[in-house]
N, C-alpha and C positions, 0 to 999 in steps of 0.2 A: 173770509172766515178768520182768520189771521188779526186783520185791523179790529175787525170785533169785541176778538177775545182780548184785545190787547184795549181796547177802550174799556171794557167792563171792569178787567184788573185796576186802570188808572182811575174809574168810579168807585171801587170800590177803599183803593189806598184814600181817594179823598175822603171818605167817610169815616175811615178810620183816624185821620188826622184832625178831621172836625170833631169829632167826639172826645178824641184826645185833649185837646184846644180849652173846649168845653169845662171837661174834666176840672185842667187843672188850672180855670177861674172861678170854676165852682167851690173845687178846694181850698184856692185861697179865700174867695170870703168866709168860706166858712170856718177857717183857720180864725181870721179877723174879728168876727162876731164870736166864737167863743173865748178868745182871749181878751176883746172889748169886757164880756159878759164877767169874767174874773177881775175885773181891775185894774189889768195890766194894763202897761205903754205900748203903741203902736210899737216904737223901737225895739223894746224887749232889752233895754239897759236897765241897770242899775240904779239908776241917776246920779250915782258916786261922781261927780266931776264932769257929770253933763250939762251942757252948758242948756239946754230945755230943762233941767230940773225942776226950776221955781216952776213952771206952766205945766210940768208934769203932778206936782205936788199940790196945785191949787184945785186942777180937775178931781183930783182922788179927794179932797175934802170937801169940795161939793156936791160929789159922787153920794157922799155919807152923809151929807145934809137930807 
C-alpha cells in the first residue's frame, strides 16, 4: 500500500516537472519570436559599443528592405 502511494506521488512530481520544463521552452520561444517580430536584437543591447553592432545594423536595414 505504502510503495504504491509513494510511486504515484513520485508519477505525479514527474509530471509536474515535465510540464514545467515544457513550459518555460515554450515561453522562451515565444519571448524569441515576439521580440524577432519587433526588430529587436537577440541580445537585447543597445549596440552602443557592441562589438556585433555593424551585423546587428545591417540585419535591421534589410529587415526594411
Amino acid at each position: 500500500m505504502f510503495f504504491s502511494l509513494l510511486s504515484a506521488a513520485g508519477t505525479v512530481v514527474t509530471v509536474v516537472i515535465a510540464v514545467a520544463a515544457v513550459g518555460i521552452v515554450a515561453a522562451t520561444l515565444i519571448f524569441h519570436f515576439i521580440r524577432k517580430k519587433q526588430g529587436k536584437t537577440g541580445c537585447g543591447c543597445g549596440c552602443s559599443g557592441c562589438s556585433g553592432c555593424s551585423s546587428h545594423r545591417e540585419r535591421k536595414e534589410k529587415a526594411k528592405k
